[in-house]
PyMOL Python script that loads the backbone (N, CA, C, O; Angstrom):
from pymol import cmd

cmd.read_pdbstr("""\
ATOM      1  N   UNK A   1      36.303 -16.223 -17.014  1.00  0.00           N
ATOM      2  CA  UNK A   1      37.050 -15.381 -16.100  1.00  0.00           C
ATOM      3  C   UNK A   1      36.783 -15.846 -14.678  1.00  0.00           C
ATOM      4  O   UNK A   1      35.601 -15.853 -14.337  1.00  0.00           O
ATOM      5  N   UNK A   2      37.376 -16.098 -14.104  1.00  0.00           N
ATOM      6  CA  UNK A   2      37.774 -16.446 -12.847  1.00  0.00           C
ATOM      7  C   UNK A   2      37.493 -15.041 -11.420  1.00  0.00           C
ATOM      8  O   UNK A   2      37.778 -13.858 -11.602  1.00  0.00           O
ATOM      9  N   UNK A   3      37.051 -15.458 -10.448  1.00  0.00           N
ATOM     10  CA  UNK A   3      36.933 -14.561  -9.532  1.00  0.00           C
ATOM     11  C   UNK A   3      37.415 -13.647  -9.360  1.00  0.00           C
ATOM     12  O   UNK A   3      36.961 -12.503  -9.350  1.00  0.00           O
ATOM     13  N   UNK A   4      39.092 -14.281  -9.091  1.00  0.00           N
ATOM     14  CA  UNK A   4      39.828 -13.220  -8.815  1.00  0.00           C
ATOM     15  C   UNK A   4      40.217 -12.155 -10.349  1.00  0.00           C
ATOM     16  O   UNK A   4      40.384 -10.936 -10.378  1.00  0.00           O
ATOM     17  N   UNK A   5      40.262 -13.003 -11.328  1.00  0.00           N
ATOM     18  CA  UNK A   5      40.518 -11.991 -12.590  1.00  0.00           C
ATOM     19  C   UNK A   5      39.637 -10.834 -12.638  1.00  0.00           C
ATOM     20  O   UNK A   5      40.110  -9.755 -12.996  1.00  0.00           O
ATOM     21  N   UNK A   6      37.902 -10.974 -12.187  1.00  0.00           N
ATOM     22  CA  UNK A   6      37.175 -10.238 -12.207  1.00  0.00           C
ATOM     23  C   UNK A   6      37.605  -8.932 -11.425  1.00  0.00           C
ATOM     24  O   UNK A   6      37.952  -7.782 -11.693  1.00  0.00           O
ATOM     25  N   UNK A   7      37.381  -9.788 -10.229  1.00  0.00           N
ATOM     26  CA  UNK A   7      38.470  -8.505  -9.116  1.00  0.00           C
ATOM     27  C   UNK A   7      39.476  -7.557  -9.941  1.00  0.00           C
ATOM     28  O   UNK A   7      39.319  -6.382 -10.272  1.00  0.00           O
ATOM     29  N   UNK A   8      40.753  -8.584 -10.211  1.00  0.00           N
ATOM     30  CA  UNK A   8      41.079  -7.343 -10.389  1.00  0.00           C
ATOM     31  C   UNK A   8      40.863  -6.141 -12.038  1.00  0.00           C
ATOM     32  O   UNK A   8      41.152  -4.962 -12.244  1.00  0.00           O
ATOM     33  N   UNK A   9      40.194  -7.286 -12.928  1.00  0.00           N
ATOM     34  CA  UNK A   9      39.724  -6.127 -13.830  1.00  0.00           C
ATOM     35  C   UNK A   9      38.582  -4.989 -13.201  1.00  0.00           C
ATOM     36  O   UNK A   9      38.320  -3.977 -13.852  1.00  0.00           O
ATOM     37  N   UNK A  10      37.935  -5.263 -11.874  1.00  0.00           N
ATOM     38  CA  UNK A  10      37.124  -4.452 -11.586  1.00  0.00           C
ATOM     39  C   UNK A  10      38.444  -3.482 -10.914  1.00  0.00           C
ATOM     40  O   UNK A  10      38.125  -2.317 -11.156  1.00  0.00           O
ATOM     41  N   UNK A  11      39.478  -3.493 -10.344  1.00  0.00           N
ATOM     42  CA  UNK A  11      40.172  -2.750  -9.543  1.00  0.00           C
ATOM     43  C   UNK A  11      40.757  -1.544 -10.775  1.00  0.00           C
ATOM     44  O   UNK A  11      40.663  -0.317 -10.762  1.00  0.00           O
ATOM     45  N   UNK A  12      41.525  -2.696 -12.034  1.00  0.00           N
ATOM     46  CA  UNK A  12      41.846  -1.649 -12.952  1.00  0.00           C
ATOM     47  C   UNK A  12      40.545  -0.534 -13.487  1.00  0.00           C
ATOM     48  O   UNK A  12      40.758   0.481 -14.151  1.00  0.00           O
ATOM     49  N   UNK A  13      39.804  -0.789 -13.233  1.00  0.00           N
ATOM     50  CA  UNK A  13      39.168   0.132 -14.425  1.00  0.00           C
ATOM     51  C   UNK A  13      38.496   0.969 -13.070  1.00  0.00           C
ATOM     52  O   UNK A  13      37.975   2.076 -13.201  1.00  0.00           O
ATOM     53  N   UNK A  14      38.604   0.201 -11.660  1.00  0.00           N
ATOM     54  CA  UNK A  14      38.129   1.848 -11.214  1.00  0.00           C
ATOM     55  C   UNK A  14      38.973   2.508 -11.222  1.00  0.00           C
ATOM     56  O   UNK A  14      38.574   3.672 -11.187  1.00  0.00           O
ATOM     57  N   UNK A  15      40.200   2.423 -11.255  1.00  0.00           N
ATOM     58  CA  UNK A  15      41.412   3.346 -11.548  1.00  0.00           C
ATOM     59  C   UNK A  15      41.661   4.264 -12.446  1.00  0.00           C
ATOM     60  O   UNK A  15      42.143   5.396 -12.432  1.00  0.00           O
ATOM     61  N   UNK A  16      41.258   3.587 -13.188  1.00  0.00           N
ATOM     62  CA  UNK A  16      41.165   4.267 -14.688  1.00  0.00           C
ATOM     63  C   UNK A  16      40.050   5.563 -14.447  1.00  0.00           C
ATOM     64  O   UNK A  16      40.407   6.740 -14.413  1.00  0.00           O
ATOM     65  N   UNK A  17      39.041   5.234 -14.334  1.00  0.00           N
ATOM     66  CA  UNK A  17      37.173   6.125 -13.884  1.00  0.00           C
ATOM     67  C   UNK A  17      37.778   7.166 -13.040  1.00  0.00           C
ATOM     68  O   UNK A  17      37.631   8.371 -13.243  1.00  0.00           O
ATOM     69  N   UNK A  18      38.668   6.494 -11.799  1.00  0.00           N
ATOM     70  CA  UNK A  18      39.249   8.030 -10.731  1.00  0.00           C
ATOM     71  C   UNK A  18      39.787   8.829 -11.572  1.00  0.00           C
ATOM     72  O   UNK A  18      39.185   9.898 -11.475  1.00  0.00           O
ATOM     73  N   UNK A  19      40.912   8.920 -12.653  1.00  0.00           N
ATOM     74  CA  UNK A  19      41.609   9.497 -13.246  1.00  0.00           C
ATOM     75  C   UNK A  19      40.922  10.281 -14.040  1.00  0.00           C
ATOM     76  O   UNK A  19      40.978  11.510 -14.082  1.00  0.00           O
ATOM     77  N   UNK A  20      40.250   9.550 -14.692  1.00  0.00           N
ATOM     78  CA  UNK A  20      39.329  10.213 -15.770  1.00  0.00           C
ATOM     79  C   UNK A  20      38.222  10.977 -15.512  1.00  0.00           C
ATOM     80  O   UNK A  20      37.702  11.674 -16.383  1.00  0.00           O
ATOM     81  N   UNK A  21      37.684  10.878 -14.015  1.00  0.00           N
ATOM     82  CA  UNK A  21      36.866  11.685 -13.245  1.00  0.00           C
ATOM     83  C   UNK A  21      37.439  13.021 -12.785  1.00  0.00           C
ATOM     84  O   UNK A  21      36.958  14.153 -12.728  1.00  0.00           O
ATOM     85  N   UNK A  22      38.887  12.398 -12.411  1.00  0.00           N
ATOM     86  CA  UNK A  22      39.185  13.723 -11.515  1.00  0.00           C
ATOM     87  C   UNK A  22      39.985  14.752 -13.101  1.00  0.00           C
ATOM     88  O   UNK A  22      40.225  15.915 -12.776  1.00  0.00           O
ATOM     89  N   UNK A  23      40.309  14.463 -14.406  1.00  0.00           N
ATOM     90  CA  UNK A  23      40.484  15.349 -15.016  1.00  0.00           C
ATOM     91  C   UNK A  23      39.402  16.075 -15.464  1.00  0.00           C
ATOM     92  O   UNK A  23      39.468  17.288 -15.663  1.00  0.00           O
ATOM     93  N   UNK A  24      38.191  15.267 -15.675  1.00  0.00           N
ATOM     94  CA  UNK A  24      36.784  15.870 -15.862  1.00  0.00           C
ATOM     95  C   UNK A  24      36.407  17.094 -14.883  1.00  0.00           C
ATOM     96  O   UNK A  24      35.669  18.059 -15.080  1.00  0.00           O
ATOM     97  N   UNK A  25      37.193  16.706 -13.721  1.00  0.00           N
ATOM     98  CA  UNK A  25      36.920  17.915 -12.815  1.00  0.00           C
ATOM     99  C   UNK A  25      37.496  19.422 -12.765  1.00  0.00           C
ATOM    100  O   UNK A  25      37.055  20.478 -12.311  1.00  0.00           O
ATOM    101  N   UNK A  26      39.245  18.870 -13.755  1.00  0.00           N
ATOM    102  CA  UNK A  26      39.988  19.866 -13.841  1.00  0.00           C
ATOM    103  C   UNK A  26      39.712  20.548 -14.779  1.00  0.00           C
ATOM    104  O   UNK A  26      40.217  21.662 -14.918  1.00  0.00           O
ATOM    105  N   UNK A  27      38.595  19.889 -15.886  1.00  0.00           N
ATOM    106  CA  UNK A  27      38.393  20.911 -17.224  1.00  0.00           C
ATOM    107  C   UNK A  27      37.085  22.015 -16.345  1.00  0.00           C
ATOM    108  O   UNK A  27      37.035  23.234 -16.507  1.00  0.00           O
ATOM    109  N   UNK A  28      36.609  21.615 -15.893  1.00  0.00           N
ATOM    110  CA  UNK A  28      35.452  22.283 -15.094  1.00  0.00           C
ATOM    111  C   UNK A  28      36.102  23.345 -14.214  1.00  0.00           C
ATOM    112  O   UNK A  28      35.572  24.453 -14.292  1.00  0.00           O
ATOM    113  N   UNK A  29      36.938  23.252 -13.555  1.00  0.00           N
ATOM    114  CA  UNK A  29      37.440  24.156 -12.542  1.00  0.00           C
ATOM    115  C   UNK A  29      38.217  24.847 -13.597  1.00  0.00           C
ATOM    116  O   UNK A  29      37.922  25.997 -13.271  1.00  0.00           O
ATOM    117  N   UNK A  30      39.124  25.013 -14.794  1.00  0.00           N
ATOM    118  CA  UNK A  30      39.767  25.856 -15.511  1.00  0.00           C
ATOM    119  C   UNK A  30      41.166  25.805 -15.352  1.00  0.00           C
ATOM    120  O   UNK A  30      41.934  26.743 -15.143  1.00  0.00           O
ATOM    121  N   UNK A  31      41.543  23.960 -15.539  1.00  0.00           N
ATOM    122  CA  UNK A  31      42.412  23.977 -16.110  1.00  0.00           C
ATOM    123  C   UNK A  31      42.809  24.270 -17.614  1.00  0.00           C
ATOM    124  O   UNK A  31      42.132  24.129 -18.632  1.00  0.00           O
ATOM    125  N   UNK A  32      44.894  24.989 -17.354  1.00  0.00           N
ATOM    126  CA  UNK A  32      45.369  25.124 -18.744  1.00  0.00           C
ATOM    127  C   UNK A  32      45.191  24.252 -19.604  1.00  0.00           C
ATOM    128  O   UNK A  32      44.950  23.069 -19.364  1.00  0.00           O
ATOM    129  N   UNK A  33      45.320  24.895 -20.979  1.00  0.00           N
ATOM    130  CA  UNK A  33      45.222  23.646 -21.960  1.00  0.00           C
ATOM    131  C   UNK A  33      46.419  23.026 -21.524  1.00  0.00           C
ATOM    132  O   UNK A  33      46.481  21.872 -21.099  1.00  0.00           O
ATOM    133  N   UNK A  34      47.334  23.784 -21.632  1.00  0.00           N
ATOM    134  CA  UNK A  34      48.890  22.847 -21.611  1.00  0.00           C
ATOM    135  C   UNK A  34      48.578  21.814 -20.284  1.00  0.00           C
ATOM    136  O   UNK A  34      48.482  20.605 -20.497  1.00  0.00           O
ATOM    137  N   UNK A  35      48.407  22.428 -18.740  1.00  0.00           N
ATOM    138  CA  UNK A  35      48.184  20.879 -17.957  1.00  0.00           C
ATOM    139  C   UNK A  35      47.180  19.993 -18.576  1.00  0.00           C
ATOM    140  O   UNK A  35      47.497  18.810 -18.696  1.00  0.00           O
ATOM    141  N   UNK A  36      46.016  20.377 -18.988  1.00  0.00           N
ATOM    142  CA  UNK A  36      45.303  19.406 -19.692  1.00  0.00           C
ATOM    143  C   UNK A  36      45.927  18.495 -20.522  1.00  0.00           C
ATOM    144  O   UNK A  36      45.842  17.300 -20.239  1.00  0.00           O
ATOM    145  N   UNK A  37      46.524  18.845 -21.476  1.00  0.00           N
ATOM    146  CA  UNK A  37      47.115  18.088 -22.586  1.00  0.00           C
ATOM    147  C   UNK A  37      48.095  17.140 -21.534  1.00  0.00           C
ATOM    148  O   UNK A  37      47.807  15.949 -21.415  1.00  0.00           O
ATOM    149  N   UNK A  38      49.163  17.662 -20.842  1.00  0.00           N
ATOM    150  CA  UNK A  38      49.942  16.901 -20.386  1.00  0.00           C
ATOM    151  C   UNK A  38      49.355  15.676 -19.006  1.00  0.00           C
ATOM    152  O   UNK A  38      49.861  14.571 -18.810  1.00  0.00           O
ATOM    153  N   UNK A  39      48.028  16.372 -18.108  1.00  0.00           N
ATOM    154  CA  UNK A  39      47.195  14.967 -17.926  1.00  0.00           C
ATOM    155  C   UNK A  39      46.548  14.465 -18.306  1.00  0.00           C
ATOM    156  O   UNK A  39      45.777  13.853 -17.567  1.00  0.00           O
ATOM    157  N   UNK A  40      46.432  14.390 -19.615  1.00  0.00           N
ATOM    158  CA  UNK A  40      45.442  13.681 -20.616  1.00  0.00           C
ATOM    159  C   UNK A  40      46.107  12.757 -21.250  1.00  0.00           C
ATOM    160  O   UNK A  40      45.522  11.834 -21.817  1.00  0.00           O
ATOM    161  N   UNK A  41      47.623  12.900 -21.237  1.00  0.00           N
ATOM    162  CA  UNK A  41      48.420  12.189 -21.887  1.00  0.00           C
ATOM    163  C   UNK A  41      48.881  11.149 -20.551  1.00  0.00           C
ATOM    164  O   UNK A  41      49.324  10.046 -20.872  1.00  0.00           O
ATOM    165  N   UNK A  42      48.797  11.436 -19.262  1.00  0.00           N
ATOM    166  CA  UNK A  42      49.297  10.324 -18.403  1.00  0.00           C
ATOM    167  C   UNK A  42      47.806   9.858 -18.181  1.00  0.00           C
ATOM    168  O   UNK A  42      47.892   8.807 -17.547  1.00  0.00           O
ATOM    169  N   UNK A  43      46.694  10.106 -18.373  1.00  0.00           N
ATOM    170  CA  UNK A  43      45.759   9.019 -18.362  1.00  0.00           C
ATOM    171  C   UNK A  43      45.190   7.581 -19.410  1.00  0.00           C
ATOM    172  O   UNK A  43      44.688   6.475 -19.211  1.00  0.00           O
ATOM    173  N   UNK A  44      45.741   8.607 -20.864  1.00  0.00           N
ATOM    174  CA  UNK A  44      45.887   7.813 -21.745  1.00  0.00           C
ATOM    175  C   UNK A  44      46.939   6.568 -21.451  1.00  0.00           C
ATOM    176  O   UNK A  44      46.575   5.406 -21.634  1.00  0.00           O
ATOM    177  N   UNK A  45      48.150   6.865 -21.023  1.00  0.00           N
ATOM    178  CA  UNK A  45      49.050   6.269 -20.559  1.00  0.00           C
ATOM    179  C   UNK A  45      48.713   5.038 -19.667  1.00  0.00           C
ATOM    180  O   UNK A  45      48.849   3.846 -19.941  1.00  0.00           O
ATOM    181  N   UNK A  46      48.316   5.525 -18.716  1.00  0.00           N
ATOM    182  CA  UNK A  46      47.070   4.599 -17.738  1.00  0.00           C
ATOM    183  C   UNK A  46      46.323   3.290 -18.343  1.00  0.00           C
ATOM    184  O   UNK A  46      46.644   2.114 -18.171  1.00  0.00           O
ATOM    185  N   UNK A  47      45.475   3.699 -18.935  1.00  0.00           N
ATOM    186  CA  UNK A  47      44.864   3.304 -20.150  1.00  0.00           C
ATOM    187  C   UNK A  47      45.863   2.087 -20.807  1.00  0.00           C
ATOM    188  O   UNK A  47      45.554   0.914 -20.596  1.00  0.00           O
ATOM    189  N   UNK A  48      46.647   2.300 -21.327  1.00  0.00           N
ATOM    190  CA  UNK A  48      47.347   1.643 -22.269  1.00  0.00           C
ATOM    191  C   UNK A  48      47.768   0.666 -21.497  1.00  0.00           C
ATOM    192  O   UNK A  48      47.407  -0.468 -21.811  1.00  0.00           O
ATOM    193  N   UNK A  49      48.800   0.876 -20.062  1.00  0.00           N
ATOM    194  CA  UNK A  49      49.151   0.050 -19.133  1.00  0.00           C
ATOM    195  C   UNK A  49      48.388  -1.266 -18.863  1.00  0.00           C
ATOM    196  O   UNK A  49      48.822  -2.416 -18.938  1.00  0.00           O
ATOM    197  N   UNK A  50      46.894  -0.744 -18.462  1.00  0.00           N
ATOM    198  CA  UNK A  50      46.043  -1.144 -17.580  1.00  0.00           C
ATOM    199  C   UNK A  50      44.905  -2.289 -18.684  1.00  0.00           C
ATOM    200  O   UNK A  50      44.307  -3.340 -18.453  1.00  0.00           O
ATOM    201  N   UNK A  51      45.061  -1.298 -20.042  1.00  0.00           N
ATOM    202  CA  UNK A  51      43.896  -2.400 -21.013  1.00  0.00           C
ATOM    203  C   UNK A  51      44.327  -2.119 -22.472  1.00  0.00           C
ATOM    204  O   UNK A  51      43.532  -1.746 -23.334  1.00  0.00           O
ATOM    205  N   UNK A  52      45.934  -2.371 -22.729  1.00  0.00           N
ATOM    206  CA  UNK A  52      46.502  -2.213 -23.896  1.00  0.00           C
ATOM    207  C   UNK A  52      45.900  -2.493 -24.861  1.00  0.00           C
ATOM    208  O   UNK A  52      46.344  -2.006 -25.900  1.00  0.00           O
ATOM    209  N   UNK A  53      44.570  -3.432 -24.976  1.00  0.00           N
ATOM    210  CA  UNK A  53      43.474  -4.065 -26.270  1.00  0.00           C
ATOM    211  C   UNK A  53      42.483  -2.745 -26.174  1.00  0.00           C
ATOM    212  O   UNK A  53      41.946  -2.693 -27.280  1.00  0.00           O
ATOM    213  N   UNK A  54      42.028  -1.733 -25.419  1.00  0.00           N
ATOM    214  CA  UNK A  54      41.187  -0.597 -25.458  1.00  0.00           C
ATOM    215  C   UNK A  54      41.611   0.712 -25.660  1.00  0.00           C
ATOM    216  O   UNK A  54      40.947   1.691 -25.320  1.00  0.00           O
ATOM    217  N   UNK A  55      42.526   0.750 -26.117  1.00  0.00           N
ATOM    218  CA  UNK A  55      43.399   2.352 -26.185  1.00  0.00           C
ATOM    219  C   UNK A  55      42.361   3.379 -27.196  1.00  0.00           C
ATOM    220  O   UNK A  55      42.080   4.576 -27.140  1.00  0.00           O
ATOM    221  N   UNK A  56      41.934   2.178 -28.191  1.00  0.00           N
ATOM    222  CA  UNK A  56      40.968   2.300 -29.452  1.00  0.00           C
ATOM    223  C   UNK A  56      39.630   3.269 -28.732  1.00  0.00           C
ATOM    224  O   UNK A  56      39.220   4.415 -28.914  1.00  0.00           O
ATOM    225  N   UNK A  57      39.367   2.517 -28.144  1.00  0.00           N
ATOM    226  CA  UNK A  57      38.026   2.672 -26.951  1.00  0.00           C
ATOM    227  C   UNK A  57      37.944   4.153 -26.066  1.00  0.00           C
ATOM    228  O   UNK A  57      37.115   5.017 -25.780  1.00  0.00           O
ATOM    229  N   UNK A  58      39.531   3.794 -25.817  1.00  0.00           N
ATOM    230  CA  UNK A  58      39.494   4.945 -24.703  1.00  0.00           C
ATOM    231  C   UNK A  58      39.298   6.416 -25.400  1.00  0.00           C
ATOM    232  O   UNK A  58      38.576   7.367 -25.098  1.00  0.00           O
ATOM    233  N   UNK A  59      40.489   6.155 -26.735  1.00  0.00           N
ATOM    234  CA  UNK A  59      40.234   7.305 -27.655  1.00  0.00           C
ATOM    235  C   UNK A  59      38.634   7.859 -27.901  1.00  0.00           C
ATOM    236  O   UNK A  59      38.338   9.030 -27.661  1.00  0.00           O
ATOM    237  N   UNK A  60      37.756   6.978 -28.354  1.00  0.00           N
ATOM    238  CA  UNK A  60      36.488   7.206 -28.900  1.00  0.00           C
ATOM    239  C   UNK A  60      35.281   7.646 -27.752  1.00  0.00           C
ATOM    240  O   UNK A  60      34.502   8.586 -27.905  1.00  0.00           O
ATOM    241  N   UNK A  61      35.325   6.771 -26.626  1.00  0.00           N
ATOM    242  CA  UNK A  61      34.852   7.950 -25.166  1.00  0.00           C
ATOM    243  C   UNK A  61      35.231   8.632 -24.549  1.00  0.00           C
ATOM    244  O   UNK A  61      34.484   9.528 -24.154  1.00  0.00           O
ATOM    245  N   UNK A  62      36.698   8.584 -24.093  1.00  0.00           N
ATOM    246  CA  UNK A  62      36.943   9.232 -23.245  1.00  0.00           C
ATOM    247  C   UNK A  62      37.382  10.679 -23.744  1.00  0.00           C
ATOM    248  O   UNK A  62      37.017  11.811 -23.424  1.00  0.00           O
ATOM    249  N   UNK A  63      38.389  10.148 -24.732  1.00  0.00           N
ATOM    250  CA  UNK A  63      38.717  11.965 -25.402  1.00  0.00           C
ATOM    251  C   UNK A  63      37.289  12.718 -26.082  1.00  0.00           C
ATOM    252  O   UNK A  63      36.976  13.905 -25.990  1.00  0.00           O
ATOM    253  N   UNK A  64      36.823  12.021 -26.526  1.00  0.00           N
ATOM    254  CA  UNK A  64      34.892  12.863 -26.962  1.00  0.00           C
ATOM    255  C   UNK A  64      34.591  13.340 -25.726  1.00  0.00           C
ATOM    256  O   UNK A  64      34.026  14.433 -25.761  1.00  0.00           O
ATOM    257  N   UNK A  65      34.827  12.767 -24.364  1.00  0.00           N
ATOM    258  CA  UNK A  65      33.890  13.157 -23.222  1.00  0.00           C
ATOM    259  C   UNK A  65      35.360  14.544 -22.699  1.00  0.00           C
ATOM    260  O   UNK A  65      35.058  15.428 -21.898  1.00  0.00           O
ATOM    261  N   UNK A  66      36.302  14.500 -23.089  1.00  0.00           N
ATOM    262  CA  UNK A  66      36.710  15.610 -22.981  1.00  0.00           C
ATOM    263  C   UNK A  66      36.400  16.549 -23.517  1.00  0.00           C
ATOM    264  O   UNK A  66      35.700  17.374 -22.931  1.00  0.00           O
ATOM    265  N   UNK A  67      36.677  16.676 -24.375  1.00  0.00           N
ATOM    266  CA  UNK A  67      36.342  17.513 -25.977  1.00  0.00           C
ATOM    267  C   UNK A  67      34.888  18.321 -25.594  1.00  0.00           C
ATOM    268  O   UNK A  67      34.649  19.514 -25.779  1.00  0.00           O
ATOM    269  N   UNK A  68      34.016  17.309 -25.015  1.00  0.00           N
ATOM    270  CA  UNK A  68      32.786  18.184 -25.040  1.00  0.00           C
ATOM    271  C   UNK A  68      33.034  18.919 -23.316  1.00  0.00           C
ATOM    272  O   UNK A  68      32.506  19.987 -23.007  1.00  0.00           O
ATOM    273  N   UNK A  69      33.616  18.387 -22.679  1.00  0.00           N
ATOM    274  CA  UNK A  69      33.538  19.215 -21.178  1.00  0.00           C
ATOM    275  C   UNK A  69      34.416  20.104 -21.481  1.00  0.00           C
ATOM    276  O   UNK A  69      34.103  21.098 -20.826  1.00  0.00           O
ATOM    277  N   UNK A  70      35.532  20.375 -22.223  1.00  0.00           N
ATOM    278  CA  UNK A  70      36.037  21.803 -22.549  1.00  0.00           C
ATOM    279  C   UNK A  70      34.811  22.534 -23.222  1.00  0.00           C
ATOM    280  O   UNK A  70      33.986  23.351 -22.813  1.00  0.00           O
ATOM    281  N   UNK A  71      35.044  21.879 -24.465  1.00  0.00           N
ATOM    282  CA  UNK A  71      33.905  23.177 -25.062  1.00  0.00           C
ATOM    283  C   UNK A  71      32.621  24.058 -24.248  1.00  0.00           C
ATOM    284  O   UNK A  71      32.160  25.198 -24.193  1.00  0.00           O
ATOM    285  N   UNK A  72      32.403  22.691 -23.673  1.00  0.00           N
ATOM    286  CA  UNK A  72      31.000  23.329 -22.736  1.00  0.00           C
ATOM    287  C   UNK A  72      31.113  24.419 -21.372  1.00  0.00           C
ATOM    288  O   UNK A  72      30.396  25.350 -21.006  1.00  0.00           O
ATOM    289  N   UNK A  73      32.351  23.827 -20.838  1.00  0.00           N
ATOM    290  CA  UNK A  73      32.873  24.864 -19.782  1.00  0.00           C
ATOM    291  C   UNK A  73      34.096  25.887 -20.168  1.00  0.00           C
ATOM    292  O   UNK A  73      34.415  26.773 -19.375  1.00  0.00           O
ATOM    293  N   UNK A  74      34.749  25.725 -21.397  1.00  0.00           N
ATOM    294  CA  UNK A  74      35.914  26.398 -21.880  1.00  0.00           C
ATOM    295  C   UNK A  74      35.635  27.441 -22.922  1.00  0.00           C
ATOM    296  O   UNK A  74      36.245  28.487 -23.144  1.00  0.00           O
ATOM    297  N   UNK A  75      34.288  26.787 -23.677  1.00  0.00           N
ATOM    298  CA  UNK A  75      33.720  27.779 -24.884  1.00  0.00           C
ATOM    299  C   UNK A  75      34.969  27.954 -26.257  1.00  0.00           C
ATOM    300  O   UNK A  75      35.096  28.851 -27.092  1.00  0.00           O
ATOM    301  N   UNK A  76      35.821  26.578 -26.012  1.00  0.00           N
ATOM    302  CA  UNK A  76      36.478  26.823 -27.297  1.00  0.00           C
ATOM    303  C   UNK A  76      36.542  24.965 -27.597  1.00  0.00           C
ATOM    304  O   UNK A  76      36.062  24.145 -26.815  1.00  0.00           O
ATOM    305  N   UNK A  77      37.073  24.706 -28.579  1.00  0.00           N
ATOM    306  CA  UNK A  77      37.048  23.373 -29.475  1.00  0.00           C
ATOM    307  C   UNK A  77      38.609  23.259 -29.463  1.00  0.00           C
ATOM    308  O   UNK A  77      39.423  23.985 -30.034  1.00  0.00           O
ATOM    309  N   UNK A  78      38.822  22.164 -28.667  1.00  0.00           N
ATOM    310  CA  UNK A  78      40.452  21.786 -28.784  1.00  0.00           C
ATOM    311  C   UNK A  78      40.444  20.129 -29.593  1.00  0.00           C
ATOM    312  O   UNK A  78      39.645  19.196 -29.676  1.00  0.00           O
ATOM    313  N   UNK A  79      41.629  20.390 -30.020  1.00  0.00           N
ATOM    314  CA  UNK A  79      42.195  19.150 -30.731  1.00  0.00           C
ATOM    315  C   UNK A  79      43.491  17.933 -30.536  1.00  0.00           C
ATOM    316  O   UNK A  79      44.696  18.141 -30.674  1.00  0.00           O
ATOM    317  N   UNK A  80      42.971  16.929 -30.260  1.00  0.00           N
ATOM    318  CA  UNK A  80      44.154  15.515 -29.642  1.00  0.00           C
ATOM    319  C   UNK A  80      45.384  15.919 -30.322  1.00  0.00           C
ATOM    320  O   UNK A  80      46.460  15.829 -29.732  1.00  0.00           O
ATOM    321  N   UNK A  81      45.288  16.453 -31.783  1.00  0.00           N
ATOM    322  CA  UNK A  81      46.699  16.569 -32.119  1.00  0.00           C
ATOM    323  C   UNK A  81      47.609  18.190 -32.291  1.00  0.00           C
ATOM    324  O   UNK A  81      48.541  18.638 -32.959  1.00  0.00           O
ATOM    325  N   UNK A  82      46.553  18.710 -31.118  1.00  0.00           N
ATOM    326  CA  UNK A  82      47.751  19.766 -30.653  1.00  0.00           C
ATOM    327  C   UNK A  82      48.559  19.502 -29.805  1.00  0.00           C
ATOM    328  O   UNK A  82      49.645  20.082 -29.788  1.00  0.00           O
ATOM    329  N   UNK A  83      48.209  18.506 -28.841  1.00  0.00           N
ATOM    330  CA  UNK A  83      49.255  17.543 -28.584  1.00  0.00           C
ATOM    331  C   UNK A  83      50.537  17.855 -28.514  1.00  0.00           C
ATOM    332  O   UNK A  83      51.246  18.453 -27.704  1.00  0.00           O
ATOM    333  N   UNK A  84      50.732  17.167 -29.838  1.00  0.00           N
ATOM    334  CA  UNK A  84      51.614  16.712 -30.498  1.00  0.00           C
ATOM    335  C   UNK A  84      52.289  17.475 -31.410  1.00  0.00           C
ATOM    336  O   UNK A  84      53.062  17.133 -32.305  1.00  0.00           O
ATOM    337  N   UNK A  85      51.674  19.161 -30.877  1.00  0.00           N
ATOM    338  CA  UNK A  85      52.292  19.913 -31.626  1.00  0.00           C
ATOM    339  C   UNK A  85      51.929  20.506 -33.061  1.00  0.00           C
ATOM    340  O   UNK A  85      52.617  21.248 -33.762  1.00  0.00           O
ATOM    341  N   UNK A  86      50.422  19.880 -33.356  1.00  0.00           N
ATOM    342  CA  UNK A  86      50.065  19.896 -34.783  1.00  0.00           C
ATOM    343  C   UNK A  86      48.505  20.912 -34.230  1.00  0.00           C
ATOM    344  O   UNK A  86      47.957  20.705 -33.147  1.00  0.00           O
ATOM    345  N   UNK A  87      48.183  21.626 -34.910  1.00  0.00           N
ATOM    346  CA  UNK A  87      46.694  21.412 -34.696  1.00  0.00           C
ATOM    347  C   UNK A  87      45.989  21.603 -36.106  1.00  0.00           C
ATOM    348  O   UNK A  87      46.450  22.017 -37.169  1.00  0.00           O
ATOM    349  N   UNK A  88      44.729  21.169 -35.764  1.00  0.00           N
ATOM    350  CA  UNK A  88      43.871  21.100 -36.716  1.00  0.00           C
ATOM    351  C   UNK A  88      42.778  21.998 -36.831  1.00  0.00           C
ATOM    352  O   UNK A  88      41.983  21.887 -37.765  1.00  0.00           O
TER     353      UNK A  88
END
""", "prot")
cmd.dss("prot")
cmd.show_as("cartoon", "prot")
cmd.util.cbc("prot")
cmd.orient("prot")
């Protein structure tokens, strides 16, 4: 990898960290599920754009690191595929 590639994989992924920081912030302050779900879905989005080979990845930390900052500040257990309209 080359200098500048570094650069800018360092640029994408702080992008990614702001996003994913600042929804971390919105489960804490008491955001709806419904805005949740619907910015959880444009960060995923993000995600996909930015490192289409990690979507896998993003699923397995980032939605766990949701999952537990609801429960912990929300006191209930939500699920990726209510989403989508399904839950489990």
């Amino acid at each position: 990898m080359r200098a500048g590639e570094a650069g800018l994989e360092d640029y994408k992924l702080k992008q990614l960290k702001e996003r994913v920081d600042e929804l971390c912030e919105k489960i804490i302050a008491g955001i709806s599920k419904e805005d949740f779900f619907h910015k959880e879905k444009e960060v995923q989005m993000l995600c996909q754009r930015l490192f289409p080979e990690k979507l896998e990845l993003y699923r397995l930390i980032y939605q766990n690191r949701f999952k537990r900052l609801w429960e912990q500040f929300r006191g209930e257990n939500i699920s990726f595929e209510e989403q989508n309209g399904k839950e489990s």
